[in-house]
N, C-alpha and C positions, 0 to 999 in steps of 0.2 A: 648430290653435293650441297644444297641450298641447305637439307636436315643436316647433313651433317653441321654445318655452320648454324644451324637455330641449337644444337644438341651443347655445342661449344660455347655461348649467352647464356643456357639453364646451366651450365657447370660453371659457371663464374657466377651468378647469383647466388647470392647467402642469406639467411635470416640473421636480423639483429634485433636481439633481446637485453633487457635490463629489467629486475622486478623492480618496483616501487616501495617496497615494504609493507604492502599494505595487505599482500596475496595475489594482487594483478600485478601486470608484467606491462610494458614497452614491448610493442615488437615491432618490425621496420622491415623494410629490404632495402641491400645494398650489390651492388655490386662490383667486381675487380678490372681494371683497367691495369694494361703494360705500357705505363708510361714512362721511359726512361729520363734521368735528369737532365740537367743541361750539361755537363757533365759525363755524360754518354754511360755512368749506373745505370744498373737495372734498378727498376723500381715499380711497385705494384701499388696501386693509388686504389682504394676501398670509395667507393660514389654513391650516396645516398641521398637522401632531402635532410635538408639542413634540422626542420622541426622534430626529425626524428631521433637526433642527438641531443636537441635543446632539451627533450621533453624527458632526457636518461639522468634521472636527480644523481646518481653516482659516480665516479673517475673510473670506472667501467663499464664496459657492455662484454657480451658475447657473440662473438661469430661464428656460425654454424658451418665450420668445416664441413668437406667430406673426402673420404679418401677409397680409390678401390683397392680390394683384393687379389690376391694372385690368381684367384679361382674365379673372380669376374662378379663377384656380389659388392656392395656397397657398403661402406660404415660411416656412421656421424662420427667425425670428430672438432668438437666444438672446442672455443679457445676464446680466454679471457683475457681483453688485450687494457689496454688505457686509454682513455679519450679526452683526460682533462686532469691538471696539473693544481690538486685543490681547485679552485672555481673558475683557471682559466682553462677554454678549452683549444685541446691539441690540431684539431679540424680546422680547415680556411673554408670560408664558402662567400659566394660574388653576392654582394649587398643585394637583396629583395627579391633574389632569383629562387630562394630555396633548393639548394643545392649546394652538401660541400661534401669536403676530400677529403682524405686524410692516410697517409701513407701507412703501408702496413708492410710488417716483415717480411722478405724479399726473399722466400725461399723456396724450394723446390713443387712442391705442394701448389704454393701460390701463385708462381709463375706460371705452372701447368692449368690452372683454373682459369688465368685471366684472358682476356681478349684484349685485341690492339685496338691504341688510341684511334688507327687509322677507320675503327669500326664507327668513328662517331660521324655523324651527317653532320652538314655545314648547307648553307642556300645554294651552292653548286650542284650537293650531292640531291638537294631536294628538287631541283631543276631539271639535272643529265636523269634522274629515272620518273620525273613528270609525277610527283606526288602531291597529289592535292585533298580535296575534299571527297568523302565518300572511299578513299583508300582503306583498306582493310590495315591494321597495323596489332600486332601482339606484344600483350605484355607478363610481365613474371612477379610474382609477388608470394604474398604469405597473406590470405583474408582471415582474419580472424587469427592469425595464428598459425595457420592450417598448413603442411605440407602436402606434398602431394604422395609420400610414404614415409615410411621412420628412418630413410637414409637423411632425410631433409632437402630433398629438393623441390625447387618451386613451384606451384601450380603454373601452369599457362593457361591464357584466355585471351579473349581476341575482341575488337570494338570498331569501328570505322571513323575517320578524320568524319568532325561533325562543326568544321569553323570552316570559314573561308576570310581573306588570306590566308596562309600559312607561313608567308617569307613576303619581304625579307626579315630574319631574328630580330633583326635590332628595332623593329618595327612591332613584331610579333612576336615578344620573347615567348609565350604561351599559344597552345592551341587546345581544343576540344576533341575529346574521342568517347563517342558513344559508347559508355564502360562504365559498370557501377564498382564505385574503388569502397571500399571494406580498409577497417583498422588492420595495419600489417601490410595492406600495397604500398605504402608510400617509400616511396628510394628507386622502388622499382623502374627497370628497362624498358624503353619501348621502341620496339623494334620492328623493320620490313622486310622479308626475302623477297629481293630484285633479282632477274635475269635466268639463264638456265645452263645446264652444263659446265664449260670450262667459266662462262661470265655470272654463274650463281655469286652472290655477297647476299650480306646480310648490312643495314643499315640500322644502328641506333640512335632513334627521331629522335628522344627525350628521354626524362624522367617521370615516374607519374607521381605528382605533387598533394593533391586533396579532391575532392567532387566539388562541382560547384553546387549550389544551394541556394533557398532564398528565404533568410530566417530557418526556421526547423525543419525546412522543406527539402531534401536531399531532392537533387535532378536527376541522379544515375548518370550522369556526365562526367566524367574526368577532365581534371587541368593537368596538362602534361606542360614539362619545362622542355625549351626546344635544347636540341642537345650539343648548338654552340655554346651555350651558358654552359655547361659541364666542360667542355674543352677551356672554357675560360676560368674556370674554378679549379682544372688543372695544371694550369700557369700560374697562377699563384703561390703554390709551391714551390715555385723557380724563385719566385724573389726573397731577396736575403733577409732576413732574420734570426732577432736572438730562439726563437723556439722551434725546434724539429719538430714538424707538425709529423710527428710519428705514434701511431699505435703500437707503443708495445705490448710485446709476450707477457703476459702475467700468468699467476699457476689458475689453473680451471678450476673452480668448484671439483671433488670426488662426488663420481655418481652421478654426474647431468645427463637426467633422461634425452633420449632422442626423441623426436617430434611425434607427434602422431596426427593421422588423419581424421581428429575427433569431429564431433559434429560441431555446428554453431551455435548451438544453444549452449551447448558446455565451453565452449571457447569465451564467446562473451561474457561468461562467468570471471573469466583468467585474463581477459584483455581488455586496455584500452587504450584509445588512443592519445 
């Protein structure tokens, strides 16, 4: 039960790309939330790190679908959506938290990908399964670029709570996890399977945000945003406004190669962050 449920997190993470025109790309991860409006719509809310959109210089990115087959194999199908209305961008995100949203088209495909809002942890949920320091917790991303085969789906890796507090959020909007994050984690889930049998869930703690550092000095630590802040960057959507903070459909580039599992030395050729 618990795989099943981590299986269902890797099919709602996506890669998000944007080149820069220069020959290197943006890449990012994001992933799908089923948040419906207040309004009682369905609606599928796309959850990444905010710098990950700021850093996309054009009114587009690409989201790396995927879709299966009748026969049970896998296909990329990537999709060029809008993120910014000339220089104003379409996305909300909760002031210094690094994290924003941005609602994406609501259709069959996407609903099937995404996970419930109910998956995000709050200080209750960090509480009732006793998650503190030294917890193992996983997360999904794209390092370098990198998928994990040419359908595009995300690698997983895994790091242990490396702060203490943890909660309460408001107190601890960020925590540490012993993980070295690479250009291409950032947006990314971070996640725990609690319980066993009929009580398996899965918890999503945060988002992973940047490594911490000191000067040129990377620590291999990650800063994970706690994943109230994304519950709360999903409510902002609810309030009214002249702009639908919506990604739409735009035509895809013909011919967008699927991912590959290249090495890192050729990645960091094509990437940065």
């Amino acid at each position: 039960m618990a795989i099943d449920l981590a299986v269902a997190l890797i099919q709602a993470t996506v890669q998000l790309e944007a080149p820069y025109g220069d020959g290197t790309r943006n890449v990012g991860t994001g992933f799908l939330v089923e948040a419906p409006g207040p309004d009682g719509r369905p609606r599928v809310v796309l959850i990444t790190a905010e710098h990950v959109l700021t850093r996309m210089p054009a009114e587009t990115m690409t989201i790396g679908y995927r879709a299966s087959n009748t026969d049970g194999t896998w296909k990329y199908e990537p999709q060029s959506v809008k993120i910014r209305n000339g220089k104003s961008p379409l996305w909300v995100a909760e002031a210094g938290r690094d994290v924003a949203a941005i609602e994406v088209v609501a259709d069959a495909k996407t609903e099937k990908m995404a996970i419930p809002e109910g998956w995000l942890a709050d200080d209750a949920a960090f509480a009732a399964d006793d998650i503190g320091p030294g917890e193992e917790m996983m997360t999904l991303g794209y390092p370098w670029g990198m998928a994990s085969n040419g359908a595009g789906f995300p690698i997983l890796r895994s790091g242990k709570v490396a702060s203490y507090p943890i909660a309460p959020s408001r107190q601890f909007p960020t925590f540490l996890l012993d993980f070295s994050v690479f250009p291409g984690n950032s947006g990314g889930p971070v996640f725990v399977k609690k319980g066993d049998g009929d009580k398996a869930h899965v918890l999503v703690t945060g988002l992973m945000s940047q490594q911490l550092g000191t000067g040129d000095q990377p620590l291999e630590i990650g800063v994970v945003v706690q994943a109230d802040y994304i519950r709360q960057t999903i409510s902002l959507l609810n309030q009214p406004s002249s702009v639908r903070h919506m990604a739409s459909n735009v035509a895809t580039p013909p011919h967008t190669p699927p991912p590959e599992a290249f090495s890192a030395t050729s990645a960091a050729a094509q990437v940065r962050d």
